[in-house]
C-alpha positions, 0 to 999 in steps of 0.5 A, a space after each residue: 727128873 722127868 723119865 724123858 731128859 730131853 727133847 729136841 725139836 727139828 730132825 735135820 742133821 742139826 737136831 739129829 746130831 745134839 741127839 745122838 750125842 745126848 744119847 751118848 751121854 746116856 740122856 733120854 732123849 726123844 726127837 720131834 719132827 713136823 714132818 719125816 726126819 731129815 726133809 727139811 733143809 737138810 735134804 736140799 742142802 749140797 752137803 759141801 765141807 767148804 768153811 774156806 771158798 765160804 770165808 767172807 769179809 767181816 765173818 771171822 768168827 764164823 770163818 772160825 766156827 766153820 774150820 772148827 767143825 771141818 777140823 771135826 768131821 773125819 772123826 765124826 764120820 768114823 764114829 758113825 760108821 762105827 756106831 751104824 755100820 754105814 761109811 760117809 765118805 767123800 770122794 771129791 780131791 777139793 774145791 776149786 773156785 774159778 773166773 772166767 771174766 774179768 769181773 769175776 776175776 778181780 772178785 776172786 783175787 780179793 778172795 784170795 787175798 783175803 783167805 791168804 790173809 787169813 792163813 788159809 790153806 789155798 793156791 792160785 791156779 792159772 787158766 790152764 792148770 785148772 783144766 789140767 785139773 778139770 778138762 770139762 772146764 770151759 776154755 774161758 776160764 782165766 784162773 781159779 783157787 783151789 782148796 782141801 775142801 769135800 764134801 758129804 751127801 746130806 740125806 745119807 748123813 741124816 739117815 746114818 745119824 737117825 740110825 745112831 740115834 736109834 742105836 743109842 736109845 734115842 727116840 724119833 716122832 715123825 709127823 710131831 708139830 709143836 705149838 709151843 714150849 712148856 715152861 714150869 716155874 721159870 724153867 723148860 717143861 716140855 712140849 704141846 703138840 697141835 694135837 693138843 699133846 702136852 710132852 714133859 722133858 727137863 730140857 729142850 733143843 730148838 732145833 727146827 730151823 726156819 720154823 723155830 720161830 714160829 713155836 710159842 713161847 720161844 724167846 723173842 731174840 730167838 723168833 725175831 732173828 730167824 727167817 727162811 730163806 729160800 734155795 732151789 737146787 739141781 740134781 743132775 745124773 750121767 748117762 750109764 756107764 759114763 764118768 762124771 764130768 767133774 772131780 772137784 767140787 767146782 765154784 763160780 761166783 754165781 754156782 756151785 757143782 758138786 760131784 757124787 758118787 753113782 754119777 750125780 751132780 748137785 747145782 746150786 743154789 739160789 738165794 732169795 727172800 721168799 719168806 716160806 714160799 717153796 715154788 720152783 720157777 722157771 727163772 731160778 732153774 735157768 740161772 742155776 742151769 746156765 750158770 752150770 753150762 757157762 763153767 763146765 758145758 758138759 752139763 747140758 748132756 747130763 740128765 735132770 734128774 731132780 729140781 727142789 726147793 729147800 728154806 734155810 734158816 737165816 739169821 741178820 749176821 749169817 750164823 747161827 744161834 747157839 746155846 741157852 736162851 730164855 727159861 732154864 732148860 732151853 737151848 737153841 741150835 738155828 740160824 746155820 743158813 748155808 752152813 747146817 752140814 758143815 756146822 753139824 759136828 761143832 753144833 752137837 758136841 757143844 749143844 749137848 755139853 750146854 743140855 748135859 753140863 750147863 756149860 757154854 763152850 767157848 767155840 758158840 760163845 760169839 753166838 749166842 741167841 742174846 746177841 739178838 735181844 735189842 729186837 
C-alpha cells in the first residue's frame, strides 16, 4: 500500500466530508484543491436543509436520498462540534413555502398534494397565519406550506469540516490543480498536477464538482454528465441592533430567503446555463431583489452586503453520481447541484464506505456514475 491511502480531489463540503470520515477510519488521505478549500460551490450555496419544499415530480429516489441525509445532520453536526470545538447550529423553526398569486397558488397546491402524497411532514397554512408566523410577509400573500426544515451556513461547515479534517490527521493542498488521474495496471494510482506533479495514492475520490469532468482520464460517463450551472446570490444585512425581518426560511416559486445569525439574509438564487461563465449581472440581481421585495418588502431596507456568482454541478436527471466508476480504485462523488449541503453527511459516510470496504451502500445504489454510459 502506498504511504497515502487516498486522495480526494475537490474540498467543498462534499470532498471534505469523504475525507474526514476516511480519516476516521484511520486512511491516510491528502485532500487537493485548485483553489482554497471551501471556495468553490460550497461557498455560494444557501446552505438550506430543505429535502421536502425541493421534492419534485419524478425524483424520488432523490427525494429519498435528501431525507436520508436531513435524518443524518443533527448527528453529523454533534460529531463536529465534538471533534473541532466549534457548534453548527441552526436557528430558523422551518421553511414556510408561499403564493401570492393565483398561478402561484395552483402551483403550490399541486406541491402540496404531492408531498402529502409522499407521506411528507407538511401543513397548509392560509394567508393569514402565514403572517401570523411571519409579520414581514407581503399582505398579498394568499396561502403557504410550512415544513421542519433548517438550514446550515455552508462556509462555517467547510471551515469546521477542514479543521476535523486536520484533527483527524488528514491533509489539505490548496492551490493543487489536477490534470489528470493516474492509473497502474487497471487500477487508480494517484494524481498529476499541472505543475507536472505526479501524487501516488491507492484510491482516489472525485470530488471537484463542475470541473471534475475536465481532469483527464476520468470515465466518459462521468466528464460527459456533469456541467456548470451557474447561481447568483444575494447577501443582504440589517442595519445595527435591528432584528431580521424574517424566522423562517421563506420560499416562493421564484426565490428563496434564508434567515442567519448576526443579521444576515441569503437571496437566491438563479439558475442559468452559462457554461463556466461567473459574471454577475444587473439582470440576475434585479430578479433575485425584486422577487425578495414582492414576498417580504422589508428587504428593500436591508443592506447589500454581497453579491456572487457560484457554478453547481449538474447532472442530466438533477442528482449526483456516486460510487465507483472506471479503473478500480476510483471513486466519484459529483453531480449534487442544488443539493451538495444537504447530501453532505449521506455522501461521506457512503463514499468512505465504497473507498475503505469496497462495498456500495444501498442508499447511492440508484446513483451510480453507469447509469450515464450510453453517453
Amino acid at each position: 500500500m502506498s504511504a497515502l491511502d487516498t486522495i480526494v480531489v475537490g474540498a467543498g463540503a462534499i470532498g471534505l466530508g469523504i475525507a474526514w470520515r476516511a480519516a476516521q477510519r484511520g486512511q491516510h488521505v491528502l485532500v487537493l484543491d485548485r483553489g482554497e478549500p471551501g471556495h468553490g460551490a460550497s461557498f455560494h450555496a444557501a446552505g438550506m436543509l430543505a429535502p421536502i419544499s425541493e421534492a419534485s415530480f419524478g425524483e424520488d429516489a432523490l427525494l429519498a436520498l435528501n431525507l436520508a441525509s436531513a435524518r443524518c445532520y443533527p448527528a453529523f453536526l454533534e460529531e463536529l462540534r465534538a471533534a473541532t470545538g466549534r457548534a453548527l447550529r441552526s436557528a430558523a423553526p422551518g421553511t414556510l413555502f408561499v403564493a401570492r398569486d393565483r398561478d402561484q397558488l395552483e402551483a403550490l397546491a399541486s406541491l402540496y398534494e404531492l408531498q402529502v402524497g409522499l407521506g411528507l411532514q407538511v401543513e397548509w397554512l392560509d394567508g393569514g397565519r402565514c403572517r401570523d408566523l411571519e409579520p414581514a410577509l407581503h399582505p398579498g400573500v394568499r396561502a403557504g406550506v410550512r415544513a421542519p426544515e433548517q438550514e446550515v451556513d455552508p462556509r462555517e461547515l467547510t471551515a469546521t469540516l477542514a479543521a476535523a479534517v486536520e484533527a483527524g490527521g488528514g491533509r489539505i493542498r490548496p492551490g493543487a490543480d489536477v490534470a489528470r488521474l493516474l492509473e497502474a495496471a487497471g487500477h487508480a494510482a494517484g494524481v498529476e498536477l499541472t505543475t507536472g506533479e505526479e501524487i501516488p495514492a491507492g484510491s482516489v475520490v472525485l470530488a471537484a464538482g463542475c470541473w471534475s469532468g475536465g481532469i483527464g482520464g476520468v470515465p466518459k460517463e462521468v466528464a460527459g454528465a456533469i456541467r456548470p450551472v451557474k447561481g447568483q446570490i444575494l447577501r443582504m444585512r440589517t442595519r445595527p441592533g435591528e432584528p431580521l425581518p424574517i424566522r423562517h426560511l421563506v420560499r416562493t416559486e421564484e426565490v428563496y430567503l434564508v434567515p442567519r445569525a448576526g443579521g444576515q439574509v441569503v437571496i437566491g438564487a438563479t439558475v442559468e446555463e452559462q457554461g463556466f461563465d461567473t459574471s454577475l449581472t444587473g439582470g440576475g440581481v434585479y430578479e433575485l431583489l425584486r422577487a425578495a421585495i414582492e414576498v417580504v418588502p422589508g428587504v428593500r431596507e436591508l443592506e447589500l452586503s454581497e453579491a456572487s456568482v457560484g457554478l453547481r454541478p449538474g447532472s442530466p436527471d438533477n442528482a449526483p453520481l456516486l460510487g465507483p466508476a472506471g479503473p478500480e480504485g476510483l471513486v466519484v462523488a459529483t453531480g449534487h447541484h442544488r443539493n451538495g449541503i444537504l447530501l453532505t453527511p449521506v455522501t461521506a459516510e457512503a463514499i468512505c464506505t465504497v473507498v475503505t470496504d469496497g462495498e456500495v451502500p444501498e442508499v447511492i445504489s440508484a446513483f451510480l456514475p453507469g447509469r450515464f454510459a450510453w453517453r
